[in-house]
MIBADREN-356960 format. One record per residue (C-alpha): residue in three letters; residue number from 0; y negated, z negated, x negated. Coordinates in steps of 0.02 Angstrom, whole numbers, plus 50000, padded with zeros to 5 digits. Layout:
BEGIN
R   rest    nr       v       w       u
R    ala   NUM       Y       Z       X
...
END
This chain:
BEGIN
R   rest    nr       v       w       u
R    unk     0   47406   48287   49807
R    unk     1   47225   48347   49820
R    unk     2   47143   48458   49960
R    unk     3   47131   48582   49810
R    unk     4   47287   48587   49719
R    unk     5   47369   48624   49907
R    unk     6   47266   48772   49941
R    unk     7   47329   48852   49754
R    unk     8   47513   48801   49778
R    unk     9   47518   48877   49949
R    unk    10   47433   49027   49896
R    unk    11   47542   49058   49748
R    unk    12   47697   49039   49888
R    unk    13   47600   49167   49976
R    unk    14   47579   49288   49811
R    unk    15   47768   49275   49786
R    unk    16   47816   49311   49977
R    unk    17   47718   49446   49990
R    unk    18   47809   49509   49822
R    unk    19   47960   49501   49877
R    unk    20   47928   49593   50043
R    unk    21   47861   49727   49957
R    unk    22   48012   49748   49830
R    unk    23   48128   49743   49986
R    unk    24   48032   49869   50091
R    unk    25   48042   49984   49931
R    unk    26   48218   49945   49921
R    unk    27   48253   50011   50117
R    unk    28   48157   50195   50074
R    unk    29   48222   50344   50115
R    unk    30   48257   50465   49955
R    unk    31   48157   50607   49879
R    unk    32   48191   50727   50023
R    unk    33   48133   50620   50157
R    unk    34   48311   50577   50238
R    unk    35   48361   50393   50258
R    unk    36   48459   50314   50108
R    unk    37   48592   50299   50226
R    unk    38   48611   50483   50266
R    unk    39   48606   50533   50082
R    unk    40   48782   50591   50019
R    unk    41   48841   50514   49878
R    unk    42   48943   50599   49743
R    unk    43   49099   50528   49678
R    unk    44   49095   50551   49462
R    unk    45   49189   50712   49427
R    unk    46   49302   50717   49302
R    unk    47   49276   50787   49129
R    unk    48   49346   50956   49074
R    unk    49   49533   50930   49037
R    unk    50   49545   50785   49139
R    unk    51   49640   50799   49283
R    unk    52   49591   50712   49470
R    unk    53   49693   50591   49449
R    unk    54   49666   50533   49279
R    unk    55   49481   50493   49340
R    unk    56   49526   50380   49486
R    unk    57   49671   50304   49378
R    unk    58   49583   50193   49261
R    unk    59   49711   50056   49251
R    unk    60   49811   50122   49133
R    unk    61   49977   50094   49193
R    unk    62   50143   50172   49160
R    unk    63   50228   50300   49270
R    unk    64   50349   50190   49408
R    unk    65   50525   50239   49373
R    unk    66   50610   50326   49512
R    unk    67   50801   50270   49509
R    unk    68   50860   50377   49652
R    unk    69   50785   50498   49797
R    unk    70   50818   50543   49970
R    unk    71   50780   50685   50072
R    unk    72   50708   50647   50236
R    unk    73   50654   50745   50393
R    unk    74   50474   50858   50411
R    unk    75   50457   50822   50212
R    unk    76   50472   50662   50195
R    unk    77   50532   50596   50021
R    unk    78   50606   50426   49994
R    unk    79   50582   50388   49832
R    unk    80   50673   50211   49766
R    unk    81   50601   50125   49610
R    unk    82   50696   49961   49596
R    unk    83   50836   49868   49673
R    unk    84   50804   49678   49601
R    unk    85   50923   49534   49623
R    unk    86   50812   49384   49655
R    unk    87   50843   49191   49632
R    unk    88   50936   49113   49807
R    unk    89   51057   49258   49809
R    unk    90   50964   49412   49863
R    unk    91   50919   49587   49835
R    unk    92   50767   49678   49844
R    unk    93   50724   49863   49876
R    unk    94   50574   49936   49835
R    unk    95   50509   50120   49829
R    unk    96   50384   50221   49906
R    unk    97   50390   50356   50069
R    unk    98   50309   50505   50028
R    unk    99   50249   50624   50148
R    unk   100   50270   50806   50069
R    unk   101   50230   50892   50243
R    unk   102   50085   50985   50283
R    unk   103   50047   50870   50437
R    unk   104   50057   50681   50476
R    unk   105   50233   50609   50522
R    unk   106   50228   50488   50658
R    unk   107   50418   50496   50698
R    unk   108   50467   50305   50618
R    unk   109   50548   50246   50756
R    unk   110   50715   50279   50687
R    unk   111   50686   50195   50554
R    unk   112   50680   50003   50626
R    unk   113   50868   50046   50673
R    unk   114   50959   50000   50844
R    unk   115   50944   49823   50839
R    unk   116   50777   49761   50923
R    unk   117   50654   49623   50834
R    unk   118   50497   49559   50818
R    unk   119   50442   49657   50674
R    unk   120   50384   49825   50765
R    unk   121   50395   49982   50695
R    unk   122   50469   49943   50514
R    unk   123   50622   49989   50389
R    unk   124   50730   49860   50448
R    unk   125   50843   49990   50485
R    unk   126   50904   50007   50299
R    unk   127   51060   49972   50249
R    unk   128   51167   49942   50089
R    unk   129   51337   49978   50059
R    unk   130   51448   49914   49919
R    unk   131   51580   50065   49922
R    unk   132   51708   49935   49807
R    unk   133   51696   49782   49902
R    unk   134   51699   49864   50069
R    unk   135   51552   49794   50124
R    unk   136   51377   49834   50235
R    unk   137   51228   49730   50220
R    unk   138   51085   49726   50327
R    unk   139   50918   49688   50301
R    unk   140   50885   49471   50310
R    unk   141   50802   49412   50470
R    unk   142   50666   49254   50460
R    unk   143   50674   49117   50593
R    unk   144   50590   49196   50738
R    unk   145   50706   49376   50701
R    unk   146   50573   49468   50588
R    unk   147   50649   49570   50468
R    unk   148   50620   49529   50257
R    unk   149   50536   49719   50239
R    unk   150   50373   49813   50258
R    unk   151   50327   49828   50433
R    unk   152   50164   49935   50514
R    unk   153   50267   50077   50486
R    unk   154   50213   50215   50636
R    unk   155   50122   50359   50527
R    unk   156   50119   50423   50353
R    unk   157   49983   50544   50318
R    unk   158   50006   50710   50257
R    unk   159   49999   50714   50058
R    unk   160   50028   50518   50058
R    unk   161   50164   50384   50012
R    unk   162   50190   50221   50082
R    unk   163   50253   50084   49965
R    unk   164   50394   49983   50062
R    unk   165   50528   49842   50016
R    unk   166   50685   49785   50118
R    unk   167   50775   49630   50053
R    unk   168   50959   49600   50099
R    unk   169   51088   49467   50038
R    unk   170   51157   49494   49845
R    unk   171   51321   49576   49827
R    unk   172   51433   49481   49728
R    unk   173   51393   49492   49536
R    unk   174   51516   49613   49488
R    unk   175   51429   49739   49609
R    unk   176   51328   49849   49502
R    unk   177   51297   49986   49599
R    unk   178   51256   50051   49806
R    unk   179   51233   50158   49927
R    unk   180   51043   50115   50016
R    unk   181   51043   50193   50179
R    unk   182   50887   50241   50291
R    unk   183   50899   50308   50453
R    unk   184   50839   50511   50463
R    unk   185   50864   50503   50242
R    unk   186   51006   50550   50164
R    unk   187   51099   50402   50070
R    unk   188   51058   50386   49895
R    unk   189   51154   50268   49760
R    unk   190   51054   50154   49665
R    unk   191   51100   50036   49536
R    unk   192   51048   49842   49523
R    unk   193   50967   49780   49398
R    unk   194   50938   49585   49355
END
């Protein structure tokens, strides 16, 4: 390559550099008012006129979750149960939500991991099931090392907001249709299985 021909290749890497710099410092300015970018608030889009809040942020789509049964709890909270699944290998699933209705964060879950000590921490593995016919109580299945098969992280719902939790226990026998799910501090509530 010729004396020449390096001199205009390097300055054209030069040209470029330079360029880019400049497009990045632009990029890092403050707004219109003189504040930082970073100290600018940022709107969320409102929503149209008829729209509700909700509709905005809810752009999926999806149709309402069914709520099969519901409990009453203490300080407002709501257990609300959507599904109660039999699964291949001869279990059953709970799912359903925890809804703080209270006007203040509820931090009192430790009821709700039962009596029985594990490794899973604050949790639901308190719940029960009861199948009123065959005379029976489940509890909630264990892994190897004693954590329960349920949500676990359980030590605060916020006020205004639900929790979505699971607990899986061992199938009833088929003819079992229906159960009582118990929580501790809810009141029991009889769901149905489905699958």
């Amino acid at each position: 390559m010729s004396m020449r021909h390096t001199v205009k290749v390097r300055a054209g890497a030069a040209v470029v550099a330079v360029s880019g710099l400049a497009l990045a410092l632009a990029g890092c300015g403050g707004g219109d008012d003189g504040k930082p970018a970073s100290a600018q608030s940022v709107s969320a889009p409102q929503p149209t006129a008829g729209q509700s809040q909700n509709a905005a942020s809810d752009k999926s789509g999806s149709a309402a979750t069914t709520i099969i049964a519901t409990a009453a709890g203490e300080e407002g909270m709501v257990l609300e149960i959507n599904e109660a699944r039999r699964d291949q290998g001869g279990f059953l699933t709970v799912s359903g939500n925890l809804k703080n209705t209270g006007a203040k964060d509820f931090n009192h879950t430790t009821a709700w991991r039962g009596n029985e000590l594990t490794g899973s921490g604050e949790s639901v593995a308190g719940a029960t099931l009861v199948d009123k016919a065959g005379k029976k109580r489940y509890y909630v299945l264990r892994d190897t090392e004693g954590r329960c098969l349920c949500t676990t992280g359980v030590n605060s719902i916020g006020a205004g907001k639900a929790l979505p939790i699971f607990a899986q226990f061992p199938a009833p026998p088929a003819s079992t249709t229906e159960v009582e799910f118990n929580l501790p501090t809810f009141a029991s509530a009889t769901i149905k299985i489905s699958g």
